[in-house]
N, CA, C and O of each residue as an XYZ file, in Angstrom:
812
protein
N    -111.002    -32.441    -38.884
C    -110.656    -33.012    -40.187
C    -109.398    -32.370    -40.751
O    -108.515    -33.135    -41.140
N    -109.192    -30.920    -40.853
C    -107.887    -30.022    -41.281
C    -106.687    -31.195    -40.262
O    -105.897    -31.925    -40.861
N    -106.735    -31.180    -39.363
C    -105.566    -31.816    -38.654
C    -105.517    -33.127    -38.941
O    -104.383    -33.604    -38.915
N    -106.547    -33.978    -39.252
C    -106.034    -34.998    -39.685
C    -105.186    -34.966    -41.094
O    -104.051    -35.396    -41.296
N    -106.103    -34.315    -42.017
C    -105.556    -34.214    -43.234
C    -103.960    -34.010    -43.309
O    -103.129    -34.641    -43.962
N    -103.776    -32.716    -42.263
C    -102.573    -32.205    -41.848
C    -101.309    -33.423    -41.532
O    -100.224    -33.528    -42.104
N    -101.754    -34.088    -40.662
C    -101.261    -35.287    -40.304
C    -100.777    -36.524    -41.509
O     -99.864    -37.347    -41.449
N    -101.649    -36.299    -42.434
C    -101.552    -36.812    -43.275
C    -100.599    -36.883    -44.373
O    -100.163    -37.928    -44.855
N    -100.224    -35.364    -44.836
C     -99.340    -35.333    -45.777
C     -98.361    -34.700    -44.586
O     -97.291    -34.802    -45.187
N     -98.084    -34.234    -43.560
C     -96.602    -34.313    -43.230
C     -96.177    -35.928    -42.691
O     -95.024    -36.125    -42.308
N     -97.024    -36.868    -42.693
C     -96.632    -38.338    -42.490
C     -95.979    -38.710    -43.966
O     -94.813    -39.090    -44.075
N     -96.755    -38.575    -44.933
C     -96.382    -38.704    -46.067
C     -94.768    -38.257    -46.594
O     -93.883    -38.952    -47.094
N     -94.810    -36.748    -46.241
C     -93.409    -36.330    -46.339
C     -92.495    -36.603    -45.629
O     -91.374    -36.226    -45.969
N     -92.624    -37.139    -44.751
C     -91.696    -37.761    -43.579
C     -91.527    -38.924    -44.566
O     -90.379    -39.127    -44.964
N     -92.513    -39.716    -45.016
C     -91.870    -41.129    -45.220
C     -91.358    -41.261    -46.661
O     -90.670    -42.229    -46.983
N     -91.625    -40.482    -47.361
C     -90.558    -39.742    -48.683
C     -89.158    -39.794    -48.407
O     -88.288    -40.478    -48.945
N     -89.077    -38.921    -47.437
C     -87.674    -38.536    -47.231
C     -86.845    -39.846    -46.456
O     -85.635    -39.995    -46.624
N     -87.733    -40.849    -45.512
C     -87.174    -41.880    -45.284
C     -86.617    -43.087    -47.431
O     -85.674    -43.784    -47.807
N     -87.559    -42.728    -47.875
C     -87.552    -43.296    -48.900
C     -86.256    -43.184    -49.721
O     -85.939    -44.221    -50.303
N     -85.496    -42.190    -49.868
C     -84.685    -41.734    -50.084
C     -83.179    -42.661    -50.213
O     -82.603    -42.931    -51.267
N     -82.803    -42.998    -48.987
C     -81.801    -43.664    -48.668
C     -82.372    -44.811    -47.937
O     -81.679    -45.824    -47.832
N     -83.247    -44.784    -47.554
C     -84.084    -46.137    -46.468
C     -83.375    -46.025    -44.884
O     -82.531    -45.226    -44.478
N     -83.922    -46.915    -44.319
C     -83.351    -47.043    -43.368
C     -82.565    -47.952    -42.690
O     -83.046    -49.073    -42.849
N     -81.327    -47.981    -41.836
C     -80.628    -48.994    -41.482
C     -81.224    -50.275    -40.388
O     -81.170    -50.111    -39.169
N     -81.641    -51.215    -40.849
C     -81.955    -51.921    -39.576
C     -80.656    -53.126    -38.891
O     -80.273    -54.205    -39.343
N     -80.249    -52.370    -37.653
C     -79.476    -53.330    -36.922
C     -79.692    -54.669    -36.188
O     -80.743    -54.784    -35.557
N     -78.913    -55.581    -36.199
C     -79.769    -57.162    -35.721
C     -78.479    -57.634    -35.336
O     -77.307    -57.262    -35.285
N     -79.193    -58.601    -35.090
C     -78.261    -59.791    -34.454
C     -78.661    -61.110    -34.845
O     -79.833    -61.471    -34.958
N     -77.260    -62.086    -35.125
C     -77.932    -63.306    -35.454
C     -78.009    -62.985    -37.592
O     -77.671    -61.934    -38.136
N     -78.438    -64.005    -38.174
C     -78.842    -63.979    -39.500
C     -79.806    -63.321    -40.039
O     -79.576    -63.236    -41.246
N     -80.902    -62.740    -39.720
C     -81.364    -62.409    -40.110
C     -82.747    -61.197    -39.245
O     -83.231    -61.900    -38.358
N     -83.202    -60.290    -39.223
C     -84.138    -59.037    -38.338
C     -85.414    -59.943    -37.849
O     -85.993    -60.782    -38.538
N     -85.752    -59.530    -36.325
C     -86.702    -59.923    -36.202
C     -87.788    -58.747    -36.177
O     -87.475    -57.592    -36.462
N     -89.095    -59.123    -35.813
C     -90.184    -58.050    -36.012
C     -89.581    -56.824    -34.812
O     -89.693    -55.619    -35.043
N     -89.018    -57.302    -33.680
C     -88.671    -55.751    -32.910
C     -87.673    -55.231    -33.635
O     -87.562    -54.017    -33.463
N     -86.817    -55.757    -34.471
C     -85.277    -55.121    -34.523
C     -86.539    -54.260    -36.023
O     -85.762    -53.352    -36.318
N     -87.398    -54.097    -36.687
C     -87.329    -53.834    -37.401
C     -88.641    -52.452    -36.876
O     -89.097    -51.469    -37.460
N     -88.873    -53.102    -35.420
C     -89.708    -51.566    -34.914
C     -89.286    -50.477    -34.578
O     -89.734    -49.334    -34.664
N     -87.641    -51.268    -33.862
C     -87.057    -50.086    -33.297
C     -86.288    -49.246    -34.365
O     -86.090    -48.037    -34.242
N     -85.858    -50.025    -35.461
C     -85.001    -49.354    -36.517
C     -86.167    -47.787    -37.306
O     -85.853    -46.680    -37.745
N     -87.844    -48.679    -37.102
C     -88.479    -46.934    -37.850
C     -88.878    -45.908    -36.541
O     -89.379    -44.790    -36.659
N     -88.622    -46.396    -35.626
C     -89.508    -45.402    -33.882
C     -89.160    -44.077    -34.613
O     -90.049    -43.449    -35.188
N     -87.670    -43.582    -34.593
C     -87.014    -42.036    -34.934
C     -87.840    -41.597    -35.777
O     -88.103    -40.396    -35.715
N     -88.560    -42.514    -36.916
C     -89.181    -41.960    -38.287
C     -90.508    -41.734    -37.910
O     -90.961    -40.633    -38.224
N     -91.348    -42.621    -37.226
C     -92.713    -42.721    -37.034
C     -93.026    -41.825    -35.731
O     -94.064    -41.171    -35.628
N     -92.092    -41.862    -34.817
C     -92.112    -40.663    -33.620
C     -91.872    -39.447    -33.967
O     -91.068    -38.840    -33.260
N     -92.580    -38.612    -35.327
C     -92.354    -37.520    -35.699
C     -93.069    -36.522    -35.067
O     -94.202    -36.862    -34.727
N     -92.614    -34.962    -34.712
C     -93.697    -34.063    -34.234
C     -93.804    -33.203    -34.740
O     -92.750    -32.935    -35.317
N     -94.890    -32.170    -34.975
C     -94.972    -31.193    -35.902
C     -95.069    -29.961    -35.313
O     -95.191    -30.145    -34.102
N     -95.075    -28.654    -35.613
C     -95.038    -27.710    -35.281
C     -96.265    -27.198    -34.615
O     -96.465    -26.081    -34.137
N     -97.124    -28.337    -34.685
C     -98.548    -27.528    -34.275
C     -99.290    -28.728    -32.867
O    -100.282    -28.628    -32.146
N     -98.309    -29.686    -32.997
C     -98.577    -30.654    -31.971
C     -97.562    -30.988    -31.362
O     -96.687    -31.349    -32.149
N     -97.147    -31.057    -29.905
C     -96.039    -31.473    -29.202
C     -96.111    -32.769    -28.423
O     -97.282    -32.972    -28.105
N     -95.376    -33.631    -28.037
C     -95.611    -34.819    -27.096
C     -95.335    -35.568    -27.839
O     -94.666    -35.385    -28.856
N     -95.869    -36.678    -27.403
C     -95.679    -38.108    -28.089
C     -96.615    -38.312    -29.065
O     -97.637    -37.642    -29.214
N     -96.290    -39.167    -29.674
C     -97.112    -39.637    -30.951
C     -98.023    -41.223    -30.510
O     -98.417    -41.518    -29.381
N     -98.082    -41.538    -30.992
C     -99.028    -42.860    -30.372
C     -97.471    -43.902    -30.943
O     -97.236    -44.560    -29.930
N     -96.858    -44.136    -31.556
C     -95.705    -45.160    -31.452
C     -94.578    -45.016    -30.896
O     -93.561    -45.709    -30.895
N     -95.016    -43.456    -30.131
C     -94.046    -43.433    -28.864
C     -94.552    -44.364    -27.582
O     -93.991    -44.689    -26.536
N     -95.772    -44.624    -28.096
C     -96.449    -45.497    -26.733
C     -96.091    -46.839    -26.995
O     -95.756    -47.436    -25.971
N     -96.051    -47.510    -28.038
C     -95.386    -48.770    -28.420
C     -93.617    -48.744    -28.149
O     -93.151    -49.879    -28.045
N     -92.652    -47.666    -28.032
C     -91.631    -47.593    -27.909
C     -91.718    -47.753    -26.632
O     -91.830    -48.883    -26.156
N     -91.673    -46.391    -25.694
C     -92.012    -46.973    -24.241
C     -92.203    -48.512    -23.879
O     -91.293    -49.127    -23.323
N     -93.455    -49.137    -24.221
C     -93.718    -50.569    -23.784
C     -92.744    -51.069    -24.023
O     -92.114    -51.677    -23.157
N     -92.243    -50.932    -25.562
C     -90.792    -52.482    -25.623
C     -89.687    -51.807    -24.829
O     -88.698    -52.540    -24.807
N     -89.538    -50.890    -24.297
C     -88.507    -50.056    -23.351
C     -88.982    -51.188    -22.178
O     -88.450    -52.246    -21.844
N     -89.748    -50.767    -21.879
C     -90.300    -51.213    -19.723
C     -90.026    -53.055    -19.916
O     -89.514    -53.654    -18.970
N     -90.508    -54.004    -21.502
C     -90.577    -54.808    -21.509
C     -88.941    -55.353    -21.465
O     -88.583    -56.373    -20.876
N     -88.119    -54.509    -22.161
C     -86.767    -54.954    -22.367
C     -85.673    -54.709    -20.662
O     -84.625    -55.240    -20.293
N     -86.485    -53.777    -20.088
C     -86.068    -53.380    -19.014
C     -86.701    -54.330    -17.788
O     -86.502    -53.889    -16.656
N     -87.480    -55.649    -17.900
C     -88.204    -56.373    -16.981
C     -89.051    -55.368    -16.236
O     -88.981    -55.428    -15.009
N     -89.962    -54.314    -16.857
C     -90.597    -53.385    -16.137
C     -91.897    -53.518    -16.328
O     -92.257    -53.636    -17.499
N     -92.808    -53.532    -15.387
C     -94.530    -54.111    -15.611
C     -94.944    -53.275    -16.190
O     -94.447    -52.269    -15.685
N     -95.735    -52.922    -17.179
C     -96.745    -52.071    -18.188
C     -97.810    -51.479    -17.494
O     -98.420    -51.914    -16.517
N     -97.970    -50.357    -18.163
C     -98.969    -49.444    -17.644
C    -100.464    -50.050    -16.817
O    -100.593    -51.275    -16.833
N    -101.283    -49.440    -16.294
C    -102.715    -49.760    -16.031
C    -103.426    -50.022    -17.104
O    -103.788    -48.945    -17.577
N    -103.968    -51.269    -17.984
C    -104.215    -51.639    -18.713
C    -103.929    -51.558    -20.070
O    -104.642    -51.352    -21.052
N    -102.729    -51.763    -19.926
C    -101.894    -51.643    -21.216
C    -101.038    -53.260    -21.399
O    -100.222    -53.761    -20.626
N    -101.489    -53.721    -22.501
C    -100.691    -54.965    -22.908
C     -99.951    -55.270    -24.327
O    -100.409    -55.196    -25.467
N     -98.673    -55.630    -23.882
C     -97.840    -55.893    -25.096
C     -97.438    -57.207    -25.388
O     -96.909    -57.917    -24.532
N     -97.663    -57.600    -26.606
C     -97.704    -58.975    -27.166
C     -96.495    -58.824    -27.916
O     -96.413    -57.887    -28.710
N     -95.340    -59.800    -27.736
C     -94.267    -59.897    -28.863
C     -94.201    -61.052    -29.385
O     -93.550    -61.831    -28.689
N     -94.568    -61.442    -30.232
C     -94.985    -63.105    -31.279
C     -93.339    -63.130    -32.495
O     -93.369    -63.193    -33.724
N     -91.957    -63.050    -31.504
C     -90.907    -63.256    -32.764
C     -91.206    -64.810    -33.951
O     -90.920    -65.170    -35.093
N     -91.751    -65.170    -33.066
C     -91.496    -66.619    -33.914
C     -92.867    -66.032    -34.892
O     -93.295    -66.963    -35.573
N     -93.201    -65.471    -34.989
C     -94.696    -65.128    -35.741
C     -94.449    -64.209    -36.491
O     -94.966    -64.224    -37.608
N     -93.518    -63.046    -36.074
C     -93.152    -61.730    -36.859
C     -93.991    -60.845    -36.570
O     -94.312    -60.025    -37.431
N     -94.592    -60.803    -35.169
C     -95.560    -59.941    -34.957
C     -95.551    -59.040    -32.902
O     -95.116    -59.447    -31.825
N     -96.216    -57.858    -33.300
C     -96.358    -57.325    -32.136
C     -97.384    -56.246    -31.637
O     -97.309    -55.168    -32.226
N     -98.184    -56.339    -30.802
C     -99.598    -55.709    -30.221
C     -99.097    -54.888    -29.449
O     -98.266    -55.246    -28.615
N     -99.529    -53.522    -29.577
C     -99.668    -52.932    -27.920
C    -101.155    -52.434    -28.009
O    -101.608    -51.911    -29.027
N    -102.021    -52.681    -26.630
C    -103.141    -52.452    -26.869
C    -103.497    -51.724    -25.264
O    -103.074    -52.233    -24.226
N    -104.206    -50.661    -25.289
C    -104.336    -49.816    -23.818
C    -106.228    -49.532    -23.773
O    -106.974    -49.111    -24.657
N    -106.435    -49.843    -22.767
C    -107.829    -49.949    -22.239
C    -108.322    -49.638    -20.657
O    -107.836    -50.170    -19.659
N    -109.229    -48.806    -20.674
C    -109.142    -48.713    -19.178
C    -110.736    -47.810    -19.118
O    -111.416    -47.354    -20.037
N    -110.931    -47.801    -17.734
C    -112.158    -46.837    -17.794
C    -111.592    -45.424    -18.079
O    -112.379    -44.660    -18.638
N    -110.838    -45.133    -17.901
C    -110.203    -43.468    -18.046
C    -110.450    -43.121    -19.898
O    -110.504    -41.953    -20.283
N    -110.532    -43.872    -20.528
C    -110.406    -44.126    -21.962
C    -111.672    -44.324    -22.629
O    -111.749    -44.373    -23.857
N    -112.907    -44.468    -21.673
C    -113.875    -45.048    -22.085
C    -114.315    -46.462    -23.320
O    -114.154    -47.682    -23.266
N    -114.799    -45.716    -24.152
C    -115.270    -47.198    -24.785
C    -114.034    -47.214    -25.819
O    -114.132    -48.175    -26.583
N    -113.006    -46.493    -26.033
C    -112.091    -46.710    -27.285
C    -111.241    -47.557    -26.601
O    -111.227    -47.421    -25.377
N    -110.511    -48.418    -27.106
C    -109.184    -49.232    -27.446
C    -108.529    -48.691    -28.568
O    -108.922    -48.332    -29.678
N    -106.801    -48.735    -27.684
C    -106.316    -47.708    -28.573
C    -105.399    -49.176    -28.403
O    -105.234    -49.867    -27.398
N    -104.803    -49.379    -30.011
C    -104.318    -50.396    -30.736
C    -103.166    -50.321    -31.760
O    -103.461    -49.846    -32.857
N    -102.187    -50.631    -31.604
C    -101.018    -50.698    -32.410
C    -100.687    -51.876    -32.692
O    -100.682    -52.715    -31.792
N    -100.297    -52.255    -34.133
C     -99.507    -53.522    -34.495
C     -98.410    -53.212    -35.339
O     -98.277    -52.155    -35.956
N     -97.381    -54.483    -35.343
C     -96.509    -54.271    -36.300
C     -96.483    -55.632    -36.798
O     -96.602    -56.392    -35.837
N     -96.355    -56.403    -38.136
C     -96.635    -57.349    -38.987
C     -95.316    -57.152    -39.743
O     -94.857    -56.040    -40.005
N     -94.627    -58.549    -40.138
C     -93.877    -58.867    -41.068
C     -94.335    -60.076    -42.234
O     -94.947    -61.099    -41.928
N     -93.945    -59.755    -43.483
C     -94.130    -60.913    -44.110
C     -92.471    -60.985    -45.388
O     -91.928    -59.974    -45.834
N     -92.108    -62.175    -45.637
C     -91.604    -62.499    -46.427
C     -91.874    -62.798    -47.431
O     -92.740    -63.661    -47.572
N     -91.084    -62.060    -48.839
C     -91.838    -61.786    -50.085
C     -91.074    -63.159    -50.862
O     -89.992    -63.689    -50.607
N     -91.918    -63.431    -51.716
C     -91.888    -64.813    -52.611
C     -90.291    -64.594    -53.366
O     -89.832    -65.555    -53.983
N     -89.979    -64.092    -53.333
C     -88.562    -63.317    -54.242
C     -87.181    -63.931    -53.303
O     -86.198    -64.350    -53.913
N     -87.217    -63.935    -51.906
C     -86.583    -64.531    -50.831
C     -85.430    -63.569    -50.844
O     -84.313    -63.833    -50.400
N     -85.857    -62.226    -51.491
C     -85.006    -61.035    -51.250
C     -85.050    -60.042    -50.401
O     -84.119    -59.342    -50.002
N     -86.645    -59.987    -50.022
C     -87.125    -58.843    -49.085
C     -88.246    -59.019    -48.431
O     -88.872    -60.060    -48.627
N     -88.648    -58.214    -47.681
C     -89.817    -58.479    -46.333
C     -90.483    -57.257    -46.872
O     -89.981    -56.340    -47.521
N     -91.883    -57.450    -46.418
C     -92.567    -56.332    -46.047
C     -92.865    -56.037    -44.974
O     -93.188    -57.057    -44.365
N     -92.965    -54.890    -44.180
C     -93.302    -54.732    -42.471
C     -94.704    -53.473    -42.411
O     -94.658    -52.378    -42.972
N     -95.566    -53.860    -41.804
C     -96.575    -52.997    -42.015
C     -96.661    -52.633    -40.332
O     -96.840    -53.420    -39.402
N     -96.451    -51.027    -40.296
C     -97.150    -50.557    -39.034
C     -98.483    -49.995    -38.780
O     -98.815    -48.907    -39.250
N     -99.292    -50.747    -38.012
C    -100.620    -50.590    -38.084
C    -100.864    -49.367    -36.828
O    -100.369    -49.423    -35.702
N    -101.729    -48.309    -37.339
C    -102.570    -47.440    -35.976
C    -104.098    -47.146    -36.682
O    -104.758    -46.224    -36.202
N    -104.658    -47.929    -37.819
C    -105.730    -48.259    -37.991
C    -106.626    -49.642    -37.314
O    -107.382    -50.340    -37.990
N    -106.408    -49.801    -36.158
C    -106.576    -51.125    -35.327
C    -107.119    -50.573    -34.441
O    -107.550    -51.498    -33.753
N    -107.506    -49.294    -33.800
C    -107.998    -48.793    -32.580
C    -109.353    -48.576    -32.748
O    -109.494    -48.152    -33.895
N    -110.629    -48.666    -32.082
C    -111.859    -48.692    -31.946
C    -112.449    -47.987    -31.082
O    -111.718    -47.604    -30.169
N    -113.977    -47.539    -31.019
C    -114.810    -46.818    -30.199
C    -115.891    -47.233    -30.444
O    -116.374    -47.008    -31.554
N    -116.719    -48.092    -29.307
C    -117.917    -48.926    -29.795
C    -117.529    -50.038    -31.021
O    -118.371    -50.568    -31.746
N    -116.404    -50.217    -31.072
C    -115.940    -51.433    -32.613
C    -116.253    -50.743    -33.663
O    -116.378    -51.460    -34.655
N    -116.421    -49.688    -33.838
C    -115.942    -49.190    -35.164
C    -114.590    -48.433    -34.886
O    -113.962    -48.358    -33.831
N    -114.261    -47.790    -36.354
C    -113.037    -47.515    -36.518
C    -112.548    -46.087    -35.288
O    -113.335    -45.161    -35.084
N    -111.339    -46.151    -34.681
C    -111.676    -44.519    -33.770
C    -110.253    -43.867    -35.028
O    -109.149    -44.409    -34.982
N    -110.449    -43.047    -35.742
C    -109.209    -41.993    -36.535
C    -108.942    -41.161    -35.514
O    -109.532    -41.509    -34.492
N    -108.334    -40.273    -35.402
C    -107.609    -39.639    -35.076
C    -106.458    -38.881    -35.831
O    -105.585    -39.560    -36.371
N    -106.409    -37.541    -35.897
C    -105.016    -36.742    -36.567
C    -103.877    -37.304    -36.705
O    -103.156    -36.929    -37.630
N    -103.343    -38.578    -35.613
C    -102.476    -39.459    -36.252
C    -102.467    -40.850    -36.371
O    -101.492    -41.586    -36.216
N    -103.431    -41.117    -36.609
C    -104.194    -42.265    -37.105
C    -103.336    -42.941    -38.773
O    -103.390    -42.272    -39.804
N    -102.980    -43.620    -38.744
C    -102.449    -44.262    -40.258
C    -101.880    -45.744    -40.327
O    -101.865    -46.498    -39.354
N    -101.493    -46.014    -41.377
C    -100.293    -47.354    -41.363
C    -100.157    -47.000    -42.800
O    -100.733    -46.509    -43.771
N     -98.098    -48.005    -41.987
C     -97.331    -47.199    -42.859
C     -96.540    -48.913    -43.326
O     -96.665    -49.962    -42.695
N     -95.993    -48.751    -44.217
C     -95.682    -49.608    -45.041
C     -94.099    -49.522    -45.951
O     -93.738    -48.575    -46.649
N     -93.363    -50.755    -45.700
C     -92.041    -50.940    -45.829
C     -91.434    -51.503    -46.358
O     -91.704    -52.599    -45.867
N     -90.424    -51.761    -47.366
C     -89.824    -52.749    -48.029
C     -88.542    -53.423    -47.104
O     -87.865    -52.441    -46.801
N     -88.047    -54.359    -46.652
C     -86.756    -55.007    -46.403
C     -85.727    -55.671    -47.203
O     -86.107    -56.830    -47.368
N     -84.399    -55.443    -47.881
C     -83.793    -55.604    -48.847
C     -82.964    -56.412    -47.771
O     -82.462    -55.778    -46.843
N     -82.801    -57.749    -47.850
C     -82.350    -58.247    -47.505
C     -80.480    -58.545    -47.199
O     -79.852    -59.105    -46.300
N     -80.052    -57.742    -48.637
C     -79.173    -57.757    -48.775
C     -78.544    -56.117    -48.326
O     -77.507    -55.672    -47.835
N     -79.007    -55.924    -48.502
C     -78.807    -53.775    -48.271
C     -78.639    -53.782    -46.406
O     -77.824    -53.136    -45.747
N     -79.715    -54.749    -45.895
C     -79.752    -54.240    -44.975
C     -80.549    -53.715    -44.427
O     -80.836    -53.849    -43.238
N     -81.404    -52.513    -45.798
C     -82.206    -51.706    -44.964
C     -83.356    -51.641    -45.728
O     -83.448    -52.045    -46.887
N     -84.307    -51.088    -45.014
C     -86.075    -50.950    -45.771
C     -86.069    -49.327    -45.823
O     -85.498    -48.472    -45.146
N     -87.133    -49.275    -47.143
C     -87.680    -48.340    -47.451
C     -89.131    -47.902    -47.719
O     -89.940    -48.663    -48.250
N     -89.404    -46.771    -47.371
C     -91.259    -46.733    -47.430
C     -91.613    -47.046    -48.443
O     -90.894    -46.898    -49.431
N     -92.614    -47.481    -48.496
C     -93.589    -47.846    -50.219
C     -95.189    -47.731    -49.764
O     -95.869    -47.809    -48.741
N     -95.306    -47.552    -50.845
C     -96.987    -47.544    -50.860
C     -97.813    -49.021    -50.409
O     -97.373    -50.169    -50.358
N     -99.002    -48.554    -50.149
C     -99.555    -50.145    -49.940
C    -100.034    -51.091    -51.281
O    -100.557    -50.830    -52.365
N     -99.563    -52.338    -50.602
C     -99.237    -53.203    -51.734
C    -100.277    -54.027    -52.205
O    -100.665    -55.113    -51.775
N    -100.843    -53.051    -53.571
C    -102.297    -53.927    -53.358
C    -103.433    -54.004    -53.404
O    -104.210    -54.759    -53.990
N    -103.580    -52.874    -52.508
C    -105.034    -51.746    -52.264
C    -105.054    -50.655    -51.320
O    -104.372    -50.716    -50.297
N    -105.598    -49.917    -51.517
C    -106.026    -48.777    -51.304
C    -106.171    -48.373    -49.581
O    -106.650    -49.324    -48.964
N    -105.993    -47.697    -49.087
C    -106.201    -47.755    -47.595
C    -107.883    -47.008    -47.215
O    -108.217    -45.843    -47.429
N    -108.489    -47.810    -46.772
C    -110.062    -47.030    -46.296
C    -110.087    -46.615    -45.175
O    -110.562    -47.297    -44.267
N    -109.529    -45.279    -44.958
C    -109.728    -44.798    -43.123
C    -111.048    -44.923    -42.139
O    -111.170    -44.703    -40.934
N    -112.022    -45.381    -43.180
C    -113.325    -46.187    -42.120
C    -112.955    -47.291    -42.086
O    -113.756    -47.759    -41.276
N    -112.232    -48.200    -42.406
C    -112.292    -49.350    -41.995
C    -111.228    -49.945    -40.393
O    -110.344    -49.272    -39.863
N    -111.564    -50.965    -40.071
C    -110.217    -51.254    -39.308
C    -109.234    -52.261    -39.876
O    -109.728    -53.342    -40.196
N    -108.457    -52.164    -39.984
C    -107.871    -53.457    -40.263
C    -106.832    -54.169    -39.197
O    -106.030    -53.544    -38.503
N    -106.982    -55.404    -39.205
C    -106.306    -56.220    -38.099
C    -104.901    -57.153    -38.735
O    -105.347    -57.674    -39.758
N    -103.809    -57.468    -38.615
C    -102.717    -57.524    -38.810
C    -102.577    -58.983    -38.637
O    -103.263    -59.284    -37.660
N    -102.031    -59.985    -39.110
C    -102.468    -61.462    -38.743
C    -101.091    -61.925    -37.558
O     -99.899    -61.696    -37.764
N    -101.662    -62.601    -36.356
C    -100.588    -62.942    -35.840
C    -100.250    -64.408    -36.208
O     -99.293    -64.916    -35.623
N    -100.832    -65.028    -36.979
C    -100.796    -66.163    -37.549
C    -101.541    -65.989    -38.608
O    -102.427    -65.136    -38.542
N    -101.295    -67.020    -40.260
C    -101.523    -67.010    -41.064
C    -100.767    -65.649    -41.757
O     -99.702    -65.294    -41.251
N    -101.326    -64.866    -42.943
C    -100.831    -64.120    -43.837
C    -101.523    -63.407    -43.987
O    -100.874    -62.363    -44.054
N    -103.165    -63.052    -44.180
C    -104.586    -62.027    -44.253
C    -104.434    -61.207    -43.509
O    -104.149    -61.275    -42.314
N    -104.579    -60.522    -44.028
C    -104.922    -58.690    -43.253
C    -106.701    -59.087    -43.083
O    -107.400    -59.558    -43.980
N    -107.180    -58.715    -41.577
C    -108.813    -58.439    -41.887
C    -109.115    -57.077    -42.322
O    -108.251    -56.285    -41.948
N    -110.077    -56.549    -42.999
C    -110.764    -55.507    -43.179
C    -112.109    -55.700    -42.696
O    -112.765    -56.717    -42.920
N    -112.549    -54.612    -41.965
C    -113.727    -54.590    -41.324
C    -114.264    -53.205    -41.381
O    -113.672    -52.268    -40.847
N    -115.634    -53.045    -42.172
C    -116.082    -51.622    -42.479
C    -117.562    -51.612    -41.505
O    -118.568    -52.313    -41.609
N    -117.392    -51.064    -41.024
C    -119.411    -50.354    -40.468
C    -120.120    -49.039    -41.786
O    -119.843    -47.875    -42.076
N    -121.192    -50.139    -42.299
C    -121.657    -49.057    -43.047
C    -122.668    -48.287    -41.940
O    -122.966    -48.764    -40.845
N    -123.271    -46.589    -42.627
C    -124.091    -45.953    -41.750
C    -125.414    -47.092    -41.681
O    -125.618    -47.575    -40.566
N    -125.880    -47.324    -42.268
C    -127.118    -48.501    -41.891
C    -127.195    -49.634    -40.698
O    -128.195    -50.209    -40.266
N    -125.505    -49.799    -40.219
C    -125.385    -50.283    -39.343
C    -124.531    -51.605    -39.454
O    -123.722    -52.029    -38.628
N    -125.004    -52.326    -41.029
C    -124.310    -53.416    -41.517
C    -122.928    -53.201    -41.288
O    -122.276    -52.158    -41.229
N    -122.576    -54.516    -41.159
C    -120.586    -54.809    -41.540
C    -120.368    -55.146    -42.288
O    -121.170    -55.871    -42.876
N    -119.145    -54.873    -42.807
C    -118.663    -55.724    -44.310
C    -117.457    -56.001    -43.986
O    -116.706    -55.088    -43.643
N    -117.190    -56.818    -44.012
C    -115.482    -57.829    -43.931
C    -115.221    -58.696    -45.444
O    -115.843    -59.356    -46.277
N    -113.408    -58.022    -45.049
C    -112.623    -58.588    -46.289
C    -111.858    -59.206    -45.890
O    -111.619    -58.692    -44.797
N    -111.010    -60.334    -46.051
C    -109.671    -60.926    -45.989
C    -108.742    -60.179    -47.257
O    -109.257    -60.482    -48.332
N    -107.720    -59.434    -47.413
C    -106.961    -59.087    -47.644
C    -105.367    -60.504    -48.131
O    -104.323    -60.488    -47.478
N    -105.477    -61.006    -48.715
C    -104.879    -62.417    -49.245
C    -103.285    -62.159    -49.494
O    -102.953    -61.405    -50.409
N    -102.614    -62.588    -48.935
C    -101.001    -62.066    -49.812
C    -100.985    -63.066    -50.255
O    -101.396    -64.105    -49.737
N    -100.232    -62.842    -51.885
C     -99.827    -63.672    -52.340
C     -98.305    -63.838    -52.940
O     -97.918    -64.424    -53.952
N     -97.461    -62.975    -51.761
C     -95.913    -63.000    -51.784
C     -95.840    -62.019    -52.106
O     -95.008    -61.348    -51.495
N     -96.392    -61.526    -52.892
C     -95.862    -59.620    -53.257
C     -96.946    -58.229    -53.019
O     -96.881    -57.000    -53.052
N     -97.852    -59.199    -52.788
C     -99.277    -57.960    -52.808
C    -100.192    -58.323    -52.235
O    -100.271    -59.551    -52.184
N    -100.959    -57.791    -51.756
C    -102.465    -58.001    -51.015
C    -104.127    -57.893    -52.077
O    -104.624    -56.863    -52.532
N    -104.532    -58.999    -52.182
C    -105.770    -58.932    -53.530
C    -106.812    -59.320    -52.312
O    -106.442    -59.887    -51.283
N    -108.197    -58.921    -52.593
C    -109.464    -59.387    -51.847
C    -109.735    -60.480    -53.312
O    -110.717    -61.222    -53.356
């Protein structure tokens, strides 16, 4: 629990300091698609700390769009979904070596009612063990503004509600709803649709 927590506020301070000036996203064409806007946070979200070395888990989503951009086949049960026309992208790794967890990354775009800016949500609350939620010390999602005109996005809080680290939440590759999905200890589920309504997320 200390290391997650840990994980927690140096993610936080990392994405402060992105907050600051934001970040540049480079493109091509009129306007960013969902990769140009993964690869523009990797440097930010591939952070390491003094007490953990290696990769981070969206170094594992970097890699994939690497091997994918390079015509290179993906790991032993590892699959990457790129949905541009959707604004969306999966990497998801499964195998017996891993046992019962699926380890799950998304990245989600939406366009805000204002027709000034995007929001981009990076999901690593999507991974499971037995279908409930699996956390982990760097377990989170992180959340972004796109200024259309600037160029560049900046971190923001979530827009909306509250983040429940028991829950999972799933990223829409169609439509606009975020799912929320909780396991209470009794065993019950509880599911939310998460609704945008151009600027925010209401149940």
């Amino acid at each position: 629990m200390k290391r997650i927590v840990s994980a927690i506020i140096l993610s936080c301070l990392t994405l402060s300091l992105m907050a600051q000036d934001g970040i540049k996203v480079s493109f091509k064409g009129s306007t960013p698609t969902v990769t140009d806007f993964a690869w523009a946070a990797f440097p930010s979200l591939n952070y390491e700390d003094e007490d953990e070395s290696g990769d981070r888990p969206w170094r594992a989503l970097e890699n994939a769009m690497k091997r994918y951009r390079e015509g290179l086949p993906q790991g032993a049960g590892e699959t990457l979904t790129i949905d541009s026309k959707n604004g969306y992208i999966m990497f998801e790794r499964v195998g017996e070596e891993y046992g019962d967890v699926i380890f799950r990354l998304e990245v989600c775009y939406w366009n805000e009612s204002d027709g000034k800016h995007k929001l981009i949500i990076f999901n690593d609350l999507a991974s499971t063990s037995e279908g409930r939620s699996c956390v982990t010390e760097t377990s989170g999602i992180y959340f972004f503004r796109y200024n259309n005109a600037t160029k560049r996005m900046v971190a923001c809080d979530a827009p909306g509600f509250e983040i429940d680290y028991r829950c999972i939440y799933e990223l829409p590759r169609k439509g606009k709803d975020i799912i929320c999905t909780l396991w209470n200890d009794d065993g019950t589920i509880v599911q939310a649709f998460l609704k945008w309504d151009g600027k925010q997320f209401h149940k």
